[in-house]
N, C-alpha and C positions, 0 to 999 in steps of 0.2 A: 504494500500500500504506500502512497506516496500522498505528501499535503498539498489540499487543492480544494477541485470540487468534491462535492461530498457522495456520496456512492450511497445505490438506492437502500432502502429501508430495509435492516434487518429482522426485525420482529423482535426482536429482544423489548418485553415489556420492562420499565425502568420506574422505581416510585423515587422519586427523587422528594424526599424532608428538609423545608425549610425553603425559603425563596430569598436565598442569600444571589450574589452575583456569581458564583459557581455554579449552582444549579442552573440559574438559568443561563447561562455558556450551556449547561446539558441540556435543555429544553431545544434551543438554539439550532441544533448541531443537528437537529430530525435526523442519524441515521437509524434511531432504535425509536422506541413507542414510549415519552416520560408522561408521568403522571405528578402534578410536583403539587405539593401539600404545605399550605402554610396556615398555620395558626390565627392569624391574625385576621379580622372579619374582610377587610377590604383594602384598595389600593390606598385608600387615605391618611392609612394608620401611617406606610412609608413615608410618603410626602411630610408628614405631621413630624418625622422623626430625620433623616439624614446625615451625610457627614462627607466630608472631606474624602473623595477616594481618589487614592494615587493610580495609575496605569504606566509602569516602565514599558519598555520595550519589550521584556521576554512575556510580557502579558498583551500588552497592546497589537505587536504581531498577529493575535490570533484573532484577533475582531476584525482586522482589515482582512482575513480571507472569508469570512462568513458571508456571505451571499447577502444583502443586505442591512446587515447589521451597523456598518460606519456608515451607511446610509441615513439610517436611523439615531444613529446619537447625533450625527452634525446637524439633522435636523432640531436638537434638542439641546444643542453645544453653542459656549462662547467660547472664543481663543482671544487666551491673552498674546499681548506680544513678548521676546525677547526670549521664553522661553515655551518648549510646546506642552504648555497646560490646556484641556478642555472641558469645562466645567461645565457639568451637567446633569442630570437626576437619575437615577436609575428608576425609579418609578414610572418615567413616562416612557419607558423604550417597549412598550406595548404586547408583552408577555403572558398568555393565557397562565392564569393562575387558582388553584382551587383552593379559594379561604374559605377559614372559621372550620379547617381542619384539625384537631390538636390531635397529637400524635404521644400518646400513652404507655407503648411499649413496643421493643421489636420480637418477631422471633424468623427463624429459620427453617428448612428442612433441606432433603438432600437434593429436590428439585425447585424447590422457589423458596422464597423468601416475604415476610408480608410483615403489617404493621397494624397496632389495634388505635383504629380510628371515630372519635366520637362512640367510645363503645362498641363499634365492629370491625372485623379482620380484613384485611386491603393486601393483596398478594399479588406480587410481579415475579418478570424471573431474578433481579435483582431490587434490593434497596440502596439508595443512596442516604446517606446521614449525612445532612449539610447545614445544619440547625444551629452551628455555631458551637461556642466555648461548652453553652452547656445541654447537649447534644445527648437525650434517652441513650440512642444508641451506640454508645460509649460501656454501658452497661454487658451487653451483648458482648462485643469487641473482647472489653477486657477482661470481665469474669465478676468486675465487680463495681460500687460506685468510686468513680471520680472525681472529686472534689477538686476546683480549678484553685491557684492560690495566689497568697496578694500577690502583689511586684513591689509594694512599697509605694506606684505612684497612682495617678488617678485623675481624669479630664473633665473639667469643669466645660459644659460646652450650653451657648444660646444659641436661638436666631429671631432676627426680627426685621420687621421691613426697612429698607435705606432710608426712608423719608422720611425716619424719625432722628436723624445725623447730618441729613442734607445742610443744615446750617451752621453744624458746627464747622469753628475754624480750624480745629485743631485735624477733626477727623473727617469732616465733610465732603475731601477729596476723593474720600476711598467708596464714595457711591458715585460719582461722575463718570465711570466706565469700570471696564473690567480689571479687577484688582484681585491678587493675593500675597497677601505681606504675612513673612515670619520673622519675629523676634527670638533672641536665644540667649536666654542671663542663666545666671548660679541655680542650679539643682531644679529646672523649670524652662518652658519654650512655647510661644505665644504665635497662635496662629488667626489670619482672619482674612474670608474669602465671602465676594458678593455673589448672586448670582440671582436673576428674575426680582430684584427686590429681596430674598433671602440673606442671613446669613449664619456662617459658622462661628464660633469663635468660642472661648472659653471663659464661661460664670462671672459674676457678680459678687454679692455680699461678703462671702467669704473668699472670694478669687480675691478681693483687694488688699487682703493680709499677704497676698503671696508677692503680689508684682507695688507692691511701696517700693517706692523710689524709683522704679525704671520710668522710661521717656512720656510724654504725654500723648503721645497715641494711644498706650496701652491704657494710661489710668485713664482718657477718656471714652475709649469706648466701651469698658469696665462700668463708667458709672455711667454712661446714658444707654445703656441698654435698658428698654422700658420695663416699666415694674410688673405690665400684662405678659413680660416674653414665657414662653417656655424655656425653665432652665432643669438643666439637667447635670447631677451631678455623678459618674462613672469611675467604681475604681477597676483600675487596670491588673487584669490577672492573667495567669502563666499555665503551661503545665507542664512537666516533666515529662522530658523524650517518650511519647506512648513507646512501648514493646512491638506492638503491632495497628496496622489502619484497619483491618480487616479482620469479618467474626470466623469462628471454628468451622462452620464449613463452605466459608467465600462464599458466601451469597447477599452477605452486608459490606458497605466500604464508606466508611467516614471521609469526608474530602473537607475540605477549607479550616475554619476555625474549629470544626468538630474533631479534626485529627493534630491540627498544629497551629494553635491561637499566636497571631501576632504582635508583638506593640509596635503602637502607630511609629515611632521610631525606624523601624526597620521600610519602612514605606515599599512593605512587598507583599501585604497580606492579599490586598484582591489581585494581583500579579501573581501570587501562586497557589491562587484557589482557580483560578484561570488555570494554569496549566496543569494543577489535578484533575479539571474537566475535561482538558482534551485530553492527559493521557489515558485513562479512566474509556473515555469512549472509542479512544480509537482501538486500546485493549481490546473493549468488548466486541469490534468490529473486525478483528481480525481473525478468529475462531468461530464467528457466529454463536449460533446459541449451543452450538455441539459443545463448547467446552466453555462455558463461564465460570466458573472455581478458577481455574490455569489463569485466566484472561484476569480476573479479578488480582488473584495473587499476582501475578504480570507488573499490576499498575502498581502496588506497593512497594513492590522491589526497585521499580524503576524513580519512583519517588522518593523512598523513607530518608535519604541520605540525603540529597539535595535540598528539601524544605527545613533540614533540620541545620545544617550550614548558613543559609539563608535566614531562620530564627536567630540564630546567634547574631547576624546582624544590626538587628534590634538594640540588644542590650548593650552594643562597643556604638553604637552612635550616641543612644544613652548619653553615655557616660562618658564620651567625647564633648556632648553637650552642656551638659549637667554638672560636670565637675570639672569644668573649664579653668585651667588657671587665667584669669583674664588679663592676669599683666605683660602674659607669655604672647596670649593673642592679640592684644596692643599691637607687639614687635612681627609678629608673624600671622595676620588676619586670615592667610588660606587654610591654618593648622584647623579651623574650626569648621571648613567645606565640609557638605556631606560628601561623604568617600559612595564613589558607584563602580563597583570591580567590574570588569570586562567578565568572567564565569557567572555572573547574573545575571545582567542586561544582555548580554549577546547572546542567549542561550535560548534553542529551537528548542521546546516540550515536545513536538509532534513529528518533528527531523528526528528527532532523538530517541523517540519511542517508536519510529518506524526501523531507526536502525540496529537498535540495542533486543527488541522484543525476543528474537527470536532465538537471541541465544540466553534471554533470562528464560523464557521457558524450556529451554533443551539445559539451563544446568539445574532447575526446578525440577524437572522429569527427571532428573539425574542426580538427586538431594545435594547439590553442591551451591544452593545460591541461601548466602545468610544474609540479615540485616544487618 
């Protein structure tokens, strides 16, 4: 198989848990039959909710082959200049979705795989668990509960309309076009992005014990955030390297934050929930439905190492940030750039899973392939 157009419909039924932007790459991708289940009653709860999503290169590549798909975000995209930002919603890229699904338990057998929904049983030939950090099927997977744990930090984040700053002096520039500005001081890092009138940024009340004393951008968009905004306060949590993505007899596979939560620091978490989607489908599409366990096991082997290199990310920008000597970076202002390795951004998931496949299921078949 090679990457390109997409080759006709396998049949492999596919329940895909959660309507994260991983699942729907799997939704996306129509070579198999998803079914994708989201808790939440409707598109409004999204909209109502949002955030900052990064797309590098090893993830953004894959939208530009989907058959209409950068079709549909530019239609829903602004681009800043200077650098290639495209800021835009995922809730409006117009994705059949089945809400006010809640999804209660997984289980398995040796020919399908199903989930208990609203009190009844929902069976494909595979599940996917994409439901994030704290993800049922996690349970399944590992054998037992998974408790996610702090990080020690934690994102204070609003949004509210532009035209409540439009007049301020200080900050009022940053509604007259498209704008995203980050700040970076001692043990903390300050973001803030426009878009339709919305915006992202980080709390209020208590956010202003944290940034005393830095510039008057940040304290004033701190205190004119309106008093009706939705604020939301989120502590950021971790988990230890899983053992494995996939349940005992491959018919379940956790992908995105359900197998390997990110901190926004590492700015690769929908970048490699992305490319657990395509490797994940194109697995399943290269065996067909004859062998989905191989195909399944396939996509963790080809994954487990690379997302977990790529997590470490996170925690060395961190703390290249955060525990800044700032006298140092006075003298030397690039020591503070965010570091982008050429084995991250430059890397084909779907080049890579075409080429490697076939010899991780021949040392699979052959018990010679470990994690």
């Amino acid at each position: 198989m090679s990457p390109g157009p997409r080759h006709s419909p396998t049949g492999i039924s596919v329940i895909i848990v959660g309507a994260g932007f991983a699942c729907t790459i799997e939704s996306l991708l129509r070579r198999h039959t998803p079914i994708i289940l989201e808790k939440a009653s409707s598109i409004t709860e999204f909209t109502r909710f949002g955030d900052i999503i990064s797309f590098d290169p090893n993830g953004a590549r894959h939208l530009a082959r989907w058959p209409g798909v950068l079709t549909a975000v530019y239609k829903v995209a602004r681009q800043t200049t200077g650098l290639d930002f495209i800021n835009g919603h995922r809730g409006e890229l117009g994705v059949e979705i089945r809400y006010g699904k809640r999804v209660t338990d997984y289980w398995e057998d040796e020919e399908k795989a199903g989930v208990v929904v609203n009190g009844e049983d929902m069976f494909a030939d595979i599940v996917v668990a994409a439901e994030s950090v704290r993800s049922r099927g996690r349970k399944i997977v590992l054998g037992f509960d998974d408790e996610p744990k702090s990080s020690g930090y934690a994102v204070y984040r609003s949004w509210f309309s532009g035209d409540a700053i439009r007049d301020n002096p200080v900050i009022g520039h940053l509604v007259q076009g498209d704008s995203h500005c980050g700040l970076i001081g001692p043990d903390l890092h300050f973001l803030v992005s426009n878009l339709k009138g919305w915006w992202e940024l980080i709390g209020k009340e208590d956010c202003l014990k944290y940034v005393e004393g830095w510039g008057s951008i940040v304290q004033e968009i701190v205190r004119w955030t309106p008093k009706d905004a939705r604020l939301i306060h989120d502590k950021l949590v971790f988990h230890d390297a899983l053992p494995t993505f996939i349940s005992p007899k491959r018919r379940i596979a956790m992908i995105g934050d359900a197998a390997h939560p990110f901190l926004p620091t590492s700015i690769q978490g929908a970048s490699q929930s992305i490319e657990d989607g395509v490797v994940l489908a194109a697995c399943l599409e290269l065996p067909g439905k004859t062998d989905i366990p191989i195909a399944v096991q396939a996509y963790e082997r080809l994954r487990y190492e690379r997302v977990h290199e790529a997590q470490a990310t996170g925690v060395k920008t961190r703390e290249k940030w955060h525990k800044a000597n700032w006298d140092e970076i006075a003298k030397t202002p690039q020591a503070i750039h965010l570091t982008r390795e050429s084995w991250l951004l430059d890397f084909d998931a779907e080049k890579d899973c075409c080429k490697r496949y076939e010899g991780v299921v021949k040392d699979l078949q052959g018990g010679r392939a470990h994690l």
